[in-house]
Structures are given as structure tokens and as C-alpha cells.
C-alpha positions as a Markdown table, in Angstrom:
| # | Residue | x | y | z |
|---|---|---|---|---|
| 1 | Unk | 0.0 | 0.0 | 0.0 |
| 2 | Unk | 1.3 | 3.8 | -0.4 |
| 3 | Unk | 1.1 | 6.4 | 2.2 |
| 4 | Unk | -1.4 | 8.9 | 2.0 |
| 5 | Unk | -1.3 | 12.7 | 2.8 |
| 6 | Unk | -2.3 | 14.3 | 6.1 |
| 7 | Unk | -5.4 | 16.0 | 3.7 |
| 8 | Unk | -6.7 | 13.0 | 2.4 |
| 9 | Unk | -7.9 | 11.2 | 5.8 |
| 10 | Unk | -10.1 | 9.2 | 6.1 |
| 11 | Unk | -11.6 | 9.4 | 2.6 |
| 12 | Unk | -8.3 | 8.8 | 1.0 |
| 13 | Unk | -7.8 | 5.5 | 3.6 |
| 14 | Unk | -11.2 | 4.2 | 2.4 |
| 15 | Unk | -10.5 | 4.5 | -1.5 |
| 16 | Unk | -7.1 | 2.7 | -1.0 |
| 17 | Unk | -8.6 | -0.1 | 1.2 |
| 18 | Unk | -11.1 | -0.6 | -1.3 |
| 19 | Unk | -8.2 | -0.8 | -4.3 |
| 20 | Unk | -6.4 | -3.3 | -2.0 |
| 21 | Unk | -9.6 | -5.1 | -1.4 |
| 22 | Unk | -10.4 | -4.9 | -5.3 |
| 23 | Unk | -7.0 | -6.2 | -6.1 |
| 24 | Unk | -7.5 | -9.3 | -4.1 |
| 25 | Unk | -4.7 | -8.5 | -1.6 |
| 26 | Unk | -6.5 | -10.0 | 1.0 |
| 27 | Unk | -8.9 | -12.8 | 0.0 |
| 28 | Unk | -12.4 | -13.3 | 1.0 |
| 29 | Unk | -12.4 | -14.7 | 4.4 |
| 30 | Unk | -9.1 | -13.7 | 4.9 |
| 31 | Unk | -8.5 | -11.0 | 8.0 |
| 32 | Unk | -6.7 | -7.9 | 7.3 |
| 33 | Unk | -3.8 | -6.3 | 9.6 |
| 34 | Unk | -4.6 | -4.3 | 12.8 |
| 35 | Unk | -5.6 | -0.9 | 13.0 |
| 36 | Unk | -1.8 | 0.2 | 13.9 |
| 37 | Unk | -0.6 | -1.7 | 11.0 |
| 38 | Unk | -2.9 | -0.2 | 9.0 |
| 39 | Unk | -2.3 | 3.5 | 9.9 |
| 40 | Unk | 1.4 | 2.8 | 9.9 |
| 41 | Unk | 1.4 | 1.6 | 6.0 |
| 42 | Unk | -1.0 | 4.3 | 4.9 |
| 43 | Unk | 0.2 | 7.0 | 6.8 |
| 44 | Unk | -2.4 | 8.1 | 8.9 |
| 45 | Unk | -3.6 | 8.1 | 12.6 |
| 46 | Unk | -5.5 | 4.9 | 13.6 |
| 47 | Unk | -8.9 | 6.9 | 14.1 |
| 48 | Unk | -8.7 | 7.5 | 9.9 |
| 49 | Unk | -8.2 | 3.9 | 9.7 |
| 50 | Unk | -11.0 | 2.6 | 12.0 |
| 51 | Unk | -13.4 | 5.1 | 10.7 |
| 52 | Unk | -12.4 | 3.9 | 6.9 |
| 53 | Unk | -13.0 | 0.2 | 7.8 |
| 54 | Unk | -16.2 | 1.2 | 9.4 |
| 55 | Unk | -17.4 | 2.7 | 6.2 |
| 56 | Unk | -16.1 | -0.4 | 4.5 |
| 57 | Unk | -17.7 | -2.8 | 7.3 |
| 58 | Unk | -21.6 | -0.7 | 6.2 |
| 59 | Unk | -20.9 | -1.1 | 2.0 |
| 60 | Unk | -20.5 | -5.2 | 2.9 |
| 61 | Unk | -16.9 | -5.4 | 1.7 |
| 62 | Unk | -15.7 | -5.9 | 5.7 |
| 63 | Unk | -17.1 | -7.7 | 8.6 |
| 64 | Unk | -16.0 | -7.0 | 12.3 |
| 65 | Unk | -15.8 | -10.0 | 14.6 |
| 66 | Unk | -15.7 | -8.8 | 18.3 |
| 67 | Unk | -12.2 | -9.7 | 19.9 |
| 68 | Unk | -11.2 | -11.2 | 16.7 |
| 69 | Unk | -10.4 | -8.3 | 14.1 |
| 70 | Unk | -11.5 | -7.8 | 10.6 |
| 71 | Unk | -12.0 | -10.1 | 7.7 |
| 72 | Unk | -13.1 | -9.8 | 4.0 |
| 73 | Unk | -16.4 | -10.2 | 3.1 |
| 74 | Unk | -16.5 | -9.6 | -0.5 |
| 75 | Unk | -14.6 | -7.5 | -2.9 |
| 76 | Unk | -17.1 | -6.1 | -5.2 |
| 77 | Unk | -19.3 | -3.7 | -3.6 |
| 78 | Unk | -22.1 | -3.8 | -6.9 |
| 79 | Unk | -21.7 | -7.4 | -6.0 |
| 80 | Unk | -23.1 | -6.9 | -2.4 |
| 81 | Unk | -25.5 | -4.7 | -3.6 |
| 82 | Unk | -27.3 | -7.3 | -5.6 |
| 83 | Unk | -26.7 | -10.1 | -2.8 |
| 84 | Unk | -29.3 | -7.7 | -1.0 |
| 85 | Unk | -31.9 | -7.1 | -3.6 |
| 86 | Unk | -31.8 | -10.6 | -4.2 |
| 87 | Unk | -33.0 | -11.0 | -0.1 |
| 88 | Unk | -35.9 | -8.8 | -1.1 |
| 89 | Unk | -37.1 | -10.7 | -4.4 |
| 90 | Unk | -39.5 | -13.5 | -5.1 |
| 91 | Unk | -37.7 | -17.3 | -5.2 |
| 92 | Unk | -39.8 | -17.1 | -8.5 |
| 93 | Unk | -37.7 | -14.1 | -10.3 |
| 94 | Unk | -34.3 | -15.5 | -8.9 |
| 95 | Unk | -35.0 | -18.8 | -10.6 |
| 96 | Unk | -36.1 | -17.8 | -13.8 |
| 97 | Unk | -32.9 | -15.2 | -14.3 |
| 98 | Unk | -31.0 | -18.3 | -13.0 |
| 99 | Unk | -32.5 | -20.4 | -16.0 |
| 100 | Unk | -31.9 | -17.6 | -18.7 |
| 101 | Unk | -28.3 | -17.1 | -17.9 |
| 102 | Unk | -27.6 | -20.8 | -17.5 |
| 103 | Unk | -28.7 | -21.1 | -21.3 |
| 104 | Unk | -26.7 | -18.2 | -22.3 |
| 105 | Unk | -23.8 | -19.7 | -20.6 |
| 106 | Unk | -24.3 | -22.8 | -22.4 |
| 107 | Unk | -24.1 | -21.4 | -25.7 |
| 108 | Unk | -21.9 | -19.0 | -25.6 |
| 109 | Unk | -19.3 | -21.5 | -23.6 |
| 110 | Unk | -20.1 | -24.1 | -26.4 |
| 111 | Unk | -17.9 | -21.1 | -28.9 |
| 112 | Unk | -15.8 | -19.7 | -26.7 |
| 113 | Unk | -14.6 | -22.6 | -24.2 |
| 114 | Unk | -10.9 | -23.3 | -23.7 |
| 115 | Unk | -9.1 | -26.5 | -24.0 |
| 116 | Unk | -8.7 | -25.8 | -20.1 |
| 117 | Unk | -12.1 | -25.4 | -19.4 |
| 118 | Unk | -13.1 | -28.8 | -20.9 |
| 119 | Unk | -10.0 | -30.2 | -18.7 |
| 120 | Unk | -11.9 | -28.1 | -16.1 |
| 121 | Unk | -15.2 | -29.3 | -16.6 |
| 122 | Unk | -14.8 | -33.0 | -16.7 |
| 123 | Unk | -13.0 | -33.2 | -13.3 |
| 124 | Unk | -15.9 | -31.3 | -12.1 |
| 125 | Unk | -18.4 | -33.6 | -13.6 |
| 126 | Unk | -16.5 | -36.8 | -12.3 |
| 127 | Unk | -16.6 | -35.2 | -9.1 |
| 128 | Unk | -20.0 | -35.1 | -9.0 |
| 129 | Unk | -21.0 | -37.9 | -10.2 |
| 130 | Unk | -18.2 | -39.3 | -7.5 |
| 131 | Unk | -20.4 | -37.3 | -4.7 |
| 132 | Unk | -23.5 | -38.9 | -5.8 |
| 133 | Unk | -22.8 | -42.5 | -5.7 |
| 134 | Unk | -21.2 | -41.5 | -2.6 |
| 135 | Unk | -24.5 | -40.2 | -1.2 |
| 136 | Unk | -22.7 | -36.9 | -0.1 |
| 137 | Unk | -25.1 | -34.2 | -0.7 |
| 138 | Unk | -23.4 | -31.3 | 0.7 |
| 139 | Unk | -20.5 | -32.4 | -1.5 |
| 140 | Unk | -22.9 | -33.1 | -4.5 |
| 141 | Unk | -24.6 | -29.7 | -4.5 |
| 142 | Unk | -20.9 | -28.1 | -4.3 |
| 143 | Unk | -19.9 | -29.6 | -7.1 |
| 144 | Unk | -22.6 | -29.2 | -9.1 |
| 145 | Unk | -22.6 | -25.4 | -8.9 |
| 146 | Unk | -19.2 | -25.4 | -9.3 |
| 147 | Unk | -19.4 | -27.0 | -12.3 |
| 148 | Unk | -22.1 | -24.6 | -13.7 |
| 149 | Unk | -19.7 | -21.5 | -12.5 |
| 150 | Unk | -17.4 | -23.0 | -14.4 |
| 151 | Unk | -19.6 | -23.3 | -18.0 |
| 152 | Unk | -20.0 | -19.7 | -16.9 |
| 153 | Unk | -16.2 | -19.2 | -16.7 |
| 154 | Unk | -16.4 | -20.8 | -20.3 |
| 155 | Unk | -18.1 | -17.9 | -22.2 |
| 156 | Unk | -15.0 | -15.8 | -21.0 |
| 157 | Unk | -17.7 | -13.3 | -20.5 |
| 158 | Unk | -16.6 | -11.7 | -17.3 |
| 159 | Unk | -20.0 | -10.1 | -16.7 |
| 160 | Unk | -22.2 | -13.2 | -17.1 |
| 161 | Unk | -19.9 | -15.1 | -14.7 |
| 162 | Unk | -19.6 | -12.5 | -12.2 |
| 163 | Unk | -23.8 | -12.6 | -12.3 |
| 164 | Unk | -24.2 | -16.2 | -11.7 |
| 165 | Unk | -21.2 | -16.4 | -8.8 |
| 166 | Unk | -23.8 | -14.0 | -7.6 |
| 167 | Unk | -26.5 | -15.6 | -8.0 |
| 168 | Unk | -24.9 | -19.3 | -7.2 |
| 169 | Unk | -25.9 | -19.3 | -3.5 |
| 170 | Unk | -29.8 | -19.5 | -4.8 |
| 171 | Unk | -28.6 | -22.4 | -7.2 |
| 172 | Unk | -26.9 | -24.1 | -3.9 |
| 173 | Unk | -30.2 | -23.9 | -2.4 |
| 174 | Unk | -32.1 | -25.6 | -4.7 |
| 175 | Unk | -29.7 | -28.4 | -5.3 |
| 176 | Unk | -29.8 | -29.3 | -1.5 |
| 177 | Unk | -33.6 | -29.0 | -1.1 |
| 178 | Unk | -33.9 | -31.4 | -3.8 |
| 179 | Unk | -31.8 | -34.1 | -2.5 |
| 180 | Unk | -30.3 | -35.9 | -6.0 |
| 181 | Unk | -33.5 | -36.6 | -6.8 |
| 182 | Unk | -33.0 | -35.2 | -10.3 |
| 183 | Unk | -29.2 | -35.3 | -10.6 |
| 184 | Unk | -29.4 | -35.2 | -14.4 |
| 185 | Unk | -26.3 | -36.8 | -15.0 |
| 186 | Unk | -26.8 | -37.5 | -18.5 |
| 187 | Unk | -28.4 | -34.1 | -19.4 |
| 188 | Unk | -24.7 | -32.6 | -17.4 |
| 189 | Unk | -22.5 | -34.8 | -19.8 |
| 190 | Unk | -24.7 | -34.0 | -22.7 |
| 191 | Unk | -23.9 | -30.6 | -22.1 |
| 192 | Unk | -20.0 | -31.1 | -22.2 |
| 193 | Unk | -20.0 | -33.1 | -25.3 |
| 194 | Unk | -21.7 | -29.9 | -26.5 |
| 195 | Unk | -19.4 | -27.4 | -25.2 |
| 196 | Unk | -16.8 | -29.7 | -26.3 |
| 197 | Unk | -18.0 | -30.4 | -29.7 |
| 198 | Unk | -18.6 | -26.0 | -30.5 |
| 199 | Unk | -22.0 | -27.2 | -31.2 |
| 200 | Unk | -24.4 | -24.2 | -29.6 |
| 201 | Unk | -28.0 | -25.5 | -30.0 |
| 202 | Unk | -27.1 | -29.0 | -28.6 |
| 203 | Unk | -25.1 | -27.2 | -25.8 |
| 204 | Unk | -29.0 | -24.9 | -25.6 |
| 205 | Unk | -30.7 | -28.7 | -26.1 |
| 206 | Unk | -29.0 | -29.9 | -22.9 |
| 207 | Unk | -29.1 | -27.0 | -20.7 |
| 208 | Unk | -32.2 | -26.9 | -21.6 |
| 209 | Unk | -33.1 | -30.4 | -20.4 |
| 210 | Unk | -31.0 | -29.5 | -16.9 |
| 211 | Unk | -33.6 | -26.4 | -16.2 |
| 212 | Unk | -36.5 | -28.7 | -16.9 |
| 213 | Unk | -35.7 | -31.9 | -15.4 |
């Protein structure tokens, strides 16, 4: 971090916490250094430090622990903006943007992917498919979003990835409240032969069949 001037204050010490947060010098869960090492790296007295992470701490980007210290909640304050809306809206709307996007991501993946990505995506899948003959459904319903993050990650569409990491929490959900009972295994490797094969409407066919199973 770089020192700060005596005029900035506490404004100054919020924007380059947020930069570091942005950055990823700290990761999420991670807990940032003490108020004194704080002030001591940007310059400034420890009251313009505890007064920028208790700005930070109200946007959603910090979270205090009492007799602990401070850790990283997020790095992307638009990103905790639209955690909260999504508290506010009907199951309904969250699962039918969930649905559109995972058909966008399937498409767009199927022209875009990476040879890493497919080396990505079938670990994922044998993971899962590991988890459920295994019974594990905590593990399962990891997986499984991981694996759809990961489709995401395929469009190399920053945006529409960043939307469903968002949104994956809701997709977590509803894997664990329906307990394997549709795991649509086939539907999962019908959709990687797709993505692997460039072919957009069969990647569309088998998302498709995912959403509706």
C-alpha cells in the first residue's frame, strides 16, 4: 500500500482499502492487519483507519468479529448490492434469471470454451458424479454449482460469470432442497459433449433439459 497525505484522511484510507480489497490483496475470508498496521502503512492516525473500515464494514466489503479483528467479506461492492436485492425478491424471479443465464452460458461456452475449461469441466463432472454414488449431498450440490460457475467461466464473459457467482448461493439452495433426486447426470455430460464439440444448439438442447428436469 502507499502512504497517504495528512489532507486525504479518512476518505483517502477508504478508497485505497477498497483498491487493495479490489486487487485481491486480502482474499475473501481472509482478516486484514490491525488498526496500527494499518495507519502505519497508509500514513495516517489509527482513528482515519478505524473510521475507513467502518465505512467499508456498512458497504459489505468488511465484517468486524468482536475480539477477533476484521476479515473480507466480499470484494465487489455492486456485488453486495445485488446479494441484498436478491433478499428482497420473489424465489420465482431469482430462478427464472437463474434459467436464462444458464442457457446463455451454455451457448456461448459451447464457442468460446478453452481446451482448459473442458479439462476443467470433466474433473468437475466426475466429481460429482463421484459425490453422488457416494451419497454426499453437501458435496454433491458443491460440485454441481461449481461446475455450472465453471460453463460460466467458459463464455469468458466476465460479466455473465460474475452474475451467476452472484446468484450461485440460490442455485446451492435448490440443489440441497432437492436431495439428488434429479441429478441429471446424462443431461450434465450432454452438455459437455456440446461445449466440447462448438455445437451451440445442442449445448442450448442440454441446458435446456438440466432447467426442466
Amino acid at each position: 500500500m502507499k502512504s497517504i497525505g495528512r489532507k486525504s484522511l479518512v476518505d483517502a484510507a477508504i478508497t485505497e482499502l477498497r483498491e487493495e480489497i479490489a486487487a485481491g490483496r486480502w482474499e475473501v475470508g481472509e482478516k486484514i492487519p490491525s488498526e496500527s498496521r494499518l495507519a502505519e502503512a497508509l500514513g495516517v492516525s489509527r482513528l482515519s483507519v478505524r473510521e475507513a473500515v467502518r465505512a467499508l464494514v456498512h458497504t459489505g466489503l468488511l465484517t468486524t468479529r468482536q475480539g477477533d479483528g476484521t476479515y473480507v467479506t466480499a470484494t465487489d461492492e455492486a456485488a453486495v448490492a445485488f446479494r441484498r436485492k436478491l433478499e428482497s425478491v420473489a424465489e420465482r424471479d431469482v430462478e427464472e434469471v437463474r434459467r436464462g443465464l444458464d442457457l446463455v452460458a451454455a451457448r456461448i461456452a459451447a464457442t468460446r470454451r478453452t481446451e482448459q475449461d473442458l479439462t476443467t469441466l470433466q474433473d468437475i463432472l466426475m466429481r460429482r458424479q463421484e459425490a453422488f454414488d457416494n451419497g454426499e449431498l453437501e458435496k454433491f450440490a458443491d460440485v454441481d454449482v461449481e461446475f455450472h460457475l465453471s460453463v460460466a467461466r467458459a463464455t469468458q464473459n466476465e460479466l455473465l460469470h460474475s452474475l451467476y457467482v452472484t446468484l450461485s448461493e440460490a442455485l446451492r439452495e435448490t440443489v440441497l432442497a432437492d436431495h439428488m433426486e434429479h441429478s441429471t447426470t446424462d443431461a450434465h455430460h450432454a452438455l459437455l459433449r456440446a461445449i466440447e464439440a462448438g455445437d451451440p444448439a445442442a449445448a442450448d438442447a442440454a441446458a435446456l433439459t438440466i432447467i426442466e428436469a
